[in-house]
C-alpha positions in Angstrom: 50.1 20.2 23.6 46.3 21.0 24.7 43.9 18.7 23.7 40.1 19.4 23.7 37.4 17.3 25.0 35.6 15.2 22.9 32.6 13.0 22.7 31.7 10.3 20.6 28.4 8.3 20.0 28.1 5.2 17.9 26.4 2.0 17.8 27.6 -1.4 18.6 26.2 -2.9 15.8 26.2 -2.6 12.1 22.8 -0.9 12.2 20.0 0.0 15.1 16.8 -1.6 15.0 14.0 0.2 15.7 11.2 -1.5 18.1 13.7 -3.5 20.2 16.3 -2.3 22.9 20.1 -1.6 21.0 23.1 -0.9 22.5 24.8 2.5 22.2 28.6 3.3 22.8 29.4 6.5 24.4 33.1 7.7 24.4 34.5 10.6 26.6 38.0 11.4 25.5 38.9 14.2 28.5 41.7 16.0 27.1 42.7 18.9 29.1 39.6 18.6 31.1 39.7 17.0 34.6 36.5 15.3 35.4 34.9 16.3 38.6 32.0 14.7 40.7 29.3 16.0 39.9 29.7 16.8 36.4 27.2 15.0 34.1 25.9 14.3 30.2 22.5 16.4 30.1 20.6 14.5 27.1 17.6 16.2 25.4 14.8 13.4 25.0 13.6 12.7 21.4 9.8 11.8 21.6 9.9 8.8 19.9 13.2 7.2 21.3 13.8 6.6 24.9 16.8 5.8 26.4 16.4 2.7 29.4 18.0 3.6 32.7 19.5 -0.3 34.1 20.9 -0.2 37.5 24.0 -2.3 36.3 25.3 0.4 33.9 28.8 0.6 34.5 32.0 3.0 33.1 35.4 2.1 32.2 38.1 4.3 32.7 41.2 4.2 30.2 44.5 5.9 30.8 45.7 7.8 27.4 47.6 4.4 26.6 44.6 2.2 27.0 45.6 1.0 30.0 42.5 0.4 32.0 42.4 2.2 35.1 39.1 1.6 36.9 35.3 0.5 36.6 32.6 2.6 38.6 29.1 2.2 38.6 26.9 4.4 35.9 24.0 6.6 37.3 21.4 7.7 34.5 18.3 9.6 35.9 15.7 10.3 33.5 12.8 12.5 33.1 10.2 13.4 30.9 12.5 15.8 28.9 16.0 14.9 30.2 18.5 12.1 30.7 21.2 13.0 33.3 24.6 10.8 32.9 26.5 11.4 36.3 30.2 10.9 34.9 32.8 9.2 37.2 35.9 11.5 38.2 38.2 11.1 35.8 42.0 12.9 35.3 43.1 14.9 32.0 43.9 12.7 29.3 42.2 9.7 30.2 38.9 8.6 28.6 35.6 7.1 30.0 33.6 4.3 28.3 30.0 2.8 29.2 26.8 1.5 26.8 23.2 2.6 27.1 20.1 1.0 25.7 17.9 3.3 23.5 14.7 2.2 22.0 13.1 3.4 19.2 9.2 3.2 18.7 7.9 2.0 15.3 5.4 3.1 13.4 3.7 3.7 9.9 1.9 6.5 8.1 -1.5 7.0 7.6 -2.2 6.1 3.8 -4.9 5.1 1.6 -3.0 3.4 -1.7 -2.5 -0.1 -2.1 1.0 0.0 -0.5 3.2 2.0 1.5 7.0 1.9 3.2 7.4 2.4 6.8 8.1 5.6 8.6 6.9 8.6 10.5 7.7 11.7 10.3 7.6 13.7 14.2 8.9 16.7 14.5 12.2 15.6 16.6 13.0 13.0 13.9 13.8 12.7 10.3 12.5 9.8 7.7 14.1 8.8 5.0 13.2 6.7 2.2 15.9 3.6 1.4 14.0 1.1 -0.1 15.3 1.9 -3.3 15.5 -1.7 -4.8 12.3 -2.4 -2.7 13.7 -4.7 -0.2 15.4 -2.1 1.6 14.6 -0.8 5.2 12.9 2.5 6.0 15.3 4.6 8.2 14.4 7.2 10.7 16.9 9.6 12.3 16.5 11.0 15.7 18.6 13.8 16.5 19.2 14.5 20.5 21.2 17.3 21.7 24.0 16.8 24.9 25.3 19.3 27.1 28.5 18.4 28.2 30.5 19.9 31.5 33.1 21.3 29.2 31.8 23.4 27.1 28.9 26.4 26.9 27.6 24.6 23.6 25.3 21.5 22.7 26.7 18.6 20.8 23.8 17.4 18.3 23.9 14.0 17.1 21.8 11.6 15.1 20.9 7.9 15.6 19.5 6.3 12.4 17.3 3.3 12.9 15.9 0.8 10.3 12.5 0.2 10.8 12.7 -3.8 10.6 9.5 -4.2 8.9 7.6 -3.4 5.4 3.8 -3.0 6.0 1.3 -3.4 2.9 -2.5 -4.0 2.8 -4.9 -4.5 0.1 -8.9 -5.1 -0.2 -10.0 -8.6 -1.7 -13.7 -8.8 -2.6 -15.4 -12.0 -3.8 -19.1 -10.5 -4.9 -20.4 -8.6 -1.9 -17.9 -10.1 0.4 -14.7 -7.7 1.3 -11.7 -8.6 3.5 -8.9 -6.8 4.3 -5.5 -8.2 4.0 -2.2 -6.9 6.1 1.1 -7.8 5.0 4.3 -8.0 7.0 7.1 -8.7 5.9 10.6 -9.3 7.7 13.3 -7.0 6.0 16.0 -7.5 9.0 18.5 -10.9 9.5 16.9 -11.1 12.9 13.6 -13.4 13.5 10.4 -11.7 15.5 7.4 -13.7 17.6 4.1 -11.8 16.0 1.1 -12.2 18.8 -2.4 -9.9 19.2 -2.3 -9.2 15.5 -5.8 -6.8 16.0 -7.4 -4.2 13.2 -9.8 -1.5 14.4 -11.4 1.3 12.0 -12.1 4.5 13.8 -14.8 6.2 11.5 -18.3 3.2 11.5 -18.2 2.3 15.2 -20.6 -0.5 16.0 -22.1 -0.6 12.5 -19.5 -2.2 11.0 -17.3 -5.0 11.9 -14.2 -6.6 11.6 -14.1 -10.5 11.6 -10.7 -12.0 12.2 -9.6 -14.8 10.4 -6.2 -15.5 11.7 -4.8 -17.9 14.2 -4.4 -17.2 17.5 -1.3 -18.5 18.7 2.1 -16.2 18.3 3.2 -16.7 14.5 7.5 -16.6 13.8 8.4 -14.4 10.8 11.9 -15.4 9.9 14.4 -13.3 8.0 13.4 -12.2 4.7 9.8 -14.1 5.1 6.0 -12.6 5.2 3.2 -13.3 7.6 -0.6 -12.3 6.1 -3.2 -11.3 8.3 -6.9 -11.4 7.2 -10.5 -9.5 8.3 -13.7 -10.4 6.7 -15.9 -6.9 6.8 -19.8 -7.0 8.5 -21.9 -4.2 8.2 -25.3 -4.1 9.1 -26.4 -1.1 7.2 -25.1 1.1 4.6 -21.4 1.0 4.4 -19.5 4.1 4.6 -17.5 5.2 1.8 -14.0 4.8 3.7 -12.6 3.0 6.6 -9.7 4.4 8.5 -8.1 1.8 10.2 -5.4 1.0 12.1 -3.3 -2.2 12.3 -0.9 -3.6 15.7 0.9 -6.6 16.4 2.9 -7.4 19.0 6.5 -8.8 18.0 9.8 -9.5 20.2 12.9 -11.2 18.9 12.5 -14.8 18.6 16.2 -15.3 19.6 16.3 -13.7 23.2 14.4 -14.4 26.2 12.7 -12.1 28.9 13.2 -9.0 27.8 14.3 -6.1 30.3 11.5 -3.5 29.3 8.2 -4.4 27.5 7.8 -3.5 23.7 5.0 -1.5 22.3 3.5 -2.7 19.7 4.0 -2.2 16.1 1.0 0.3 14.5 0.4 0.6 10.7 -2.7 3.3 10.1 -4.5 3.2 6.7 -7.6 3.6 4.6 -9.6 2.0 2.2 -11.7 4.0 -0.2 -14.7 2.8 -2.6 -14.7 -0.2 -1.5 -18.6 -1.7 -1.2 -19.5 -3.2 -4.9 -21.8 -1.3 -7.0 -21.9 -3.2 -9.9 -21.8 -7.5 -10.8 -20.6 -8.1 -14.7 -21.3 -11.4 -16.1 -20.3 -12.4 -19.3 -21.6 -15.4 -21.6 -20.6 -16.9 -24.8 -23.1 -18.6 -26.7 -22.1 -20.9 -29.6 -24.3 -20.5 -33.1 -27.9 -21.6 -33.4 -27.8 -25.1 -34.2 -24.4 -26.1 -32.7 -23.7 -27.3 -29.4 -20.5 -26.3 -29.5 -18.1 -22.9 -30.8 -15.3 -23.8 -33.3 -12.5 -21.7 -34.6 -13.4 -19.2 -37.2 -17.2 -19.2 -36.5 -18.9 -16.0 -35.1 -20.7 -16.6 -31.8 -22.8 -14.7 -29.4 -21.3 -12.7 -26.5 -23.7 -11.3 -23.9 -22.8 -9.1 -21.1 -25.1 -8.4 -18.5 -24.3 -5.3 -16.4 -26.6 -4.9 -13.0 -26.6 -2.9 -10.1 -26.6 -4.3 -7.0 -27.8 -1.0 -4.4 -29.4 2.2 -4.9 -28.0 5.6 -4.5 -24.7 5.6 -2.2 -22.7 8.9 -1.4 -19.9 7.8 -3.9 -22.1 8.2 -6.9 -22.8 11.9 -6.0 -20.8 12.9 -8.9 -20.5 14.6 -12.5 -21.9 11.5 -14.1 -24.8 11.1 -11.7 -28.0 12.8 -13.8 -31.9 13.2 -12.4 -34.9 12.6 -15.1 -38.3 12.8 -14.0 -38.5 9.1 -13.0 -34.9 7.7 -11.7 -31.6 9.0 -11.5 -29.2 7.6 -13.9 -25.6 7.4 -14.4 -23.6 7.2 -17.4 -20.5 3.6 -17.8 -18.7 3.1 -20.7 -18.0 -0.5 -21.0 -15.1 -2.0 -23.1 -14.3 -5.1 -23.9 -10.6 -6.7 -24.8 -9.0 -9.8 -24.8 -4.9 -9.3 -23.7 -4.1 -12.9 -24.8 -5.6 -12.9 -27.9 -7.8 -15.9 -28.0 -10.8 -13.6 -29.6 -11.6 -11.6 -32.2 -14.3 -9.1 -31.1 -16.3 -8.5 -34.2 -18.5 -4.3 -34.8 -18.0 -2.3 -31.6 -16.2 -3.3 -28.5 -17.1 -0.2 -26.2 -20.1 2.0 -25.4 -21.9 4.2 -23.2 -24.7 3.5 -21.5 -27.3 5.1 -18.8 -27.6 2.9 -15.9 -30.7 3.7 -14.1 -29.1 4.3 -9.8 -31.7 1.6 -8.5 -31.1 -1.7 -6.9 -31.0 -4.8 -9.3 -31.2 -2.5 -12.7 -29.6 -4.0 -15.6 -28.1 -3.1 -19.0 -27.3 -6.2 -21.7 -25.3 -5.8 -24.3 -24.8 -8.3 -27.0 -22.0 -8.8 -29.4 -20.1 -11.3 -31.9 -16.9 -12.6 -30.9 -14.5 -15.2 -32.9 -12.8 -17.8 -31.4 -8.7 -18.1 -32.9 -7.6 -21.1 -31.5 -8.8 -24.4 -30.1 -9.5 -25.6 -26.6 -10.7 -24.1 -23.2 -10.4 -20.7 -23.8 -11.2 -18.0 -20.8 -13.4 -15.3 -22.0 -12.8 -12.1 -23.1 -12.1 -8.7 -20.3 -15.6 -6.5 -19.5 -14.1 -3.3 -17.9 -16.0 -0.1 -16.7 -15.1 2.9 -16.7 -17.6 6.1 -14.9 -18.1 8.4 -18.5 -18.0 12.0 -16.8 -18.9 15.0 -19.0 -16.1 17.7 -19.5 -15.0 20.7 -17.4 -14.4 23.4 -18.9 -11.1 24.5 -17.0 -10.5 20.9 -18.2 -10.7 21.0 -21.6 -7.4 22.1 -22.3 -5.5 20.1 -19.5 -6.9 16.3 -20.4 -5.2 13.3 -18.8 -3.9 11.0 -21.0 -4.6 8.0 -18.7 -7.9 8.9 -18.4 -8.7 7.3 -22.2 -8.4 3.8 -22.7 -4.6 3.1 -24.4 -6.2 1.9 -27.5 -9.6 3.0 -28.5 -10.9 6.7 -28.4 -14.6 8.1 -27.9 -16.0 9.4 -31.1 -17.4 13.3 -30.5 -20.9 12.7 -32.1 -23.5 15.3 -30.8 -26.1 12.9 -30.1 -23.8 10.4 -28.4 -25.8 11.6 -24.8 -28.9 10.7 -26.6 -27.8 6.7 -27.7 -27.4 4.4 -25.0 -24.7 2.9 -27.2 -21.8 4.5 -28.7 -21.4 3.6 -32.1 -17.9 1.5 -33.1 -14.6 3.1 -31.3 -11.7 4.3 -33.4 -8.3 3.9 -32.9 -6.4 6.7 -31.0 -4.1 8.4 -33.7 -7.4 7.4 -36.4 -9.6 10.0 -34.5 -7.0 12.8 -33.6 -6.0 12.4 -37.3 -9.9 13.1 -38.6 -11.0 14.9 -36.3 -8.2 16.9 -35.5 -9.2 20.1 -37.0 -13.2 19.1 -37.3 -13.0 19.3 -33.0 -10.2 21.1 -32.8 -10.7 23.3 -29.5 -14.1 21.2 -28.2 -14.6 19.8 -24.6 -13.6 16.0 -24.8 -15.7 13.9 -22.2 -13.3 12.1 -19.6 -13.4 8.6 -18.2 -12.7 7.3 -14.9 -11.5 3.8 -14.1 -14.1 2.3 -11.6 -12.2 1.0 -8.3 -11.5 -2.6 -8.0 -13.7 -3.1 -5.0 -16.7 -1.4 -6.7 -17.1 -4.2 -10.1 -17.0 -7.6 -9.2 -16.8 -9.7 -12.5 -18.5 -13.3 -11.9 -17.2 -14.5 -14.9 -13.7 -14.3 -14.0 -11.8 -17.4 -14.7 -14.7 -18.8 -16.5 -13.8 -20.9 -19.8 -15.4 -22.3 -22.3 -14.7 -25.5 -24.8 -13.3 -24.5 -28.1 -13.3 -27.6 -31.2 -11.7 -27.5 -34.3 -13.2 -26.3 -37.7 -14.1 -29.5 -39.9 -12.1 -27.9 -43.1 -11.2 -30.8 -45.2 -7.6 -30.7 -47.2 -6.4 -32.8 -49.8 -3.0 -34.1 -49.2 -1.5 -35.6 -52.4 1.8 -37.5 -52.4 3.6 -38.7 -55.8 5.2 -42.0 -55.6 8.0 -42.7 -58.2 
């Protein structure tokens, strides 16, 4: 019979990862075809995977019984766009063997939530999401075509590589103080050196900088572990409203030594949005006039104090932002709510109000809350939320996670003109009244503030809880 050339491309492990050297296995099955000096592999580079020319690459010849016949010296020559593979002479049926090193670049998208899976798309590659149970590796394909001796056509194949790492970053803020925390985590079974962990944002230049707070010395990331690194933010005058930044470490495999090429380091890019604090929320409960402490069942004094801490900033150049003849003002809605119901809020839990945009300007609000049970007991939620008017194109198309799950603005006509909103409703309460009274009016919207723009100081704050005195009668018959 005739048999046609072949070739055939795998990896010599389980999976390639991408960032470090891995082996590839390259299998010429001749068939028919007599190798002649001279003939050679013509690979296509890919632009983010190179393939590492060694001087001790070698080929094994194998008769068609796998009998080995010889073992010649590889020469790879590599350019900018192509790898040449000189192939040893070779008869028909007989079929040549020899590795390569490829290396895949690692990267990460540029992206501004809270988290984000590894994985760039180029235009010579392919990502695709894996990380379905979340602990799986990102995978990138690279395709490369070869020309081979025997034939006027281009074999394509494709190299998938599992990006060994999952990148995530989020903003802490503590007041007026912001850092910026990186996440790595190790998703591979191999273990990686981390060194010249460094964060630059490319938008503030000198005005704003980043503080590291890590150590200096290489860190090990075993299997399946994290390493955190941490920025604390300096600006000397007004922040931007983003940062673009982008993240790189340094990282080889803890188990080899020297390695024969040096690795670029790993880059995560992403941005940060809204994240300078407009607004400090303090909240206080005061026990009744008379007592020094609050006891279960008795109505006591809640106070909120809402003040702004700078004046006008680009982010509140928005729908909600109004100009009078003295200040500009914008318009919160405040709610408050207690998830582990320890309180009872007593009359209104929510409002609007018209917060002047002026440094230190402050709106309190005073309510009656009662305690349920006895103890320390940590005080009740204060959230904002930015009250926009309506859009017309809008009115039709609300989002339903733009109203607070269980309470629902009432649609009075002088509700611009109060400061406060008069007691909220329940959601299926209003719809059900007001159904055909507003039927086909524009409904306000809310917006939840960002994380980084409220800071509440009375977070974790709690406050001593005693017993009511009620006396009971116990009576026990004796017989």
């Amino acid at each position: 019979y005739s048999q046609e050339p072949q070739l055939h491309v795998e990896p010599l492990a389980d999976g390639l990862l991408a960032g470090i050297p891995q082996k590839v296995k390259f299998t010429v099955t001749t068939g028919h075809y007599t190798v002649k000096n001279g003939d050679s592999l013509q690979l296509s580079n890919a632009e983010a995977m190179l393939v590492l020319c060694h001087a001790e690459n070698r080929a094994v010849i194998y008769s068609n019984t796998r009998e080995k016949a010889s073992d010649v010296l590889l020469r790879v020559q590599s350019s900018d766009k192509v790898t040449s593979i000189s192939l040893p002479a070779a008869p028909a049926y007989h079929m040549i063997e020899f590795e390569l090193e490829v290396l895949s670049l690692p990267s990460a998208p540029v992206t501004g939530g809270e988290s984000s899976m590894l994985g760039t798309t180029e235009p010579h590659r392919k990502h695709k999401d894996t990380h379905r149970a979340g602990h799986c590796m990102a995978t990138t394909d690279h395709k490369v075509s070869i020309d081979c001796p025997w034939s006027i056509y281009s074999t394509v194949i494709a190299l998938t590589f599992s990006v060994p790492f999952r990148t995530t970053h989020s903003l802490l803020s503590a007041g007026t103080r912001k850092y910026i925390q990186v996440c790595v985590q190790n998703l591979s079974e191999l273990d990686f050196q981390l060194s010249d962990g460094d964060l630059v944002d490319h938008g503030c230049g000198a005005d704003l900088q980043l503080i590291p707070l890590n150590a200096k010395c290489p860190q090990a990331i075993h299997s399946k572990q994290s390493v955190f690194f941490v920025w604390e933010l300096l600006w000397a005058r007004e922040p931007p409203p983003s940062l673009r930044c982008r993240f790189s470490v340094g990282f080889s495999p803890a188990s080899e030594g020297q390695l024969s090429v040096p690795l670029k380091p790993y880059t995560y890019e992403f941005q940060v949005e809204n994240f300078f604090t407009l607004y400090n929320v303090k909240a206080e409960i005061l026990p009744p006039s008379g007592t020094e402490h609050c006891r279960t069942g008795s109505l006591c004094s809640l106070e909120v104090s809402i003040t702004r801490l700078s004046d006008l900033l680009e982010v509140d150049k928005d729908e909600a932002l109004t100009e009078t003849d003295e200040y500009l003002s914008t318009k919160l809605m405040y709610e408050v709510v207690d998830n582990s119901s320890n309180w009872a809020v007593c009359g209104k839990s929510s409002g609007v109000i018209s917060m002047p945009v002026a440094a230190q300007a402050t709106h309190r609000v005073h309510m009656e809350v009662m305690p349920l049970f006895a103890g320390y007991l940590p005080l009740p939620d204060v959230r904002l939320f930015k009250y926009l008017p309506h859009h017309s194109a809008h009115s039709s198309q609300l989002d339903a996670d733009s109203w607070i799950e269980s309470d629902s603005l009432s649609l009075d006509k002088h509700l611009d003109d109060q400061p406060d909103s008069s007691s909220v409703r329940s959601r299926g309460s209003t719809h059900s009244a007001s159904s055909g009274e507003h039927k086909g009016l524009p409904m306000p919207r809310l917006q939840a503030l960002p994380p980084g723009q409220v800071f509440n100081s009375s977070t974790g704050t709690q406050i001593l809880v005693i017993p009511s005195k009620d006396d009971h009668v116990l009576e026990v018959s004796v017989t």
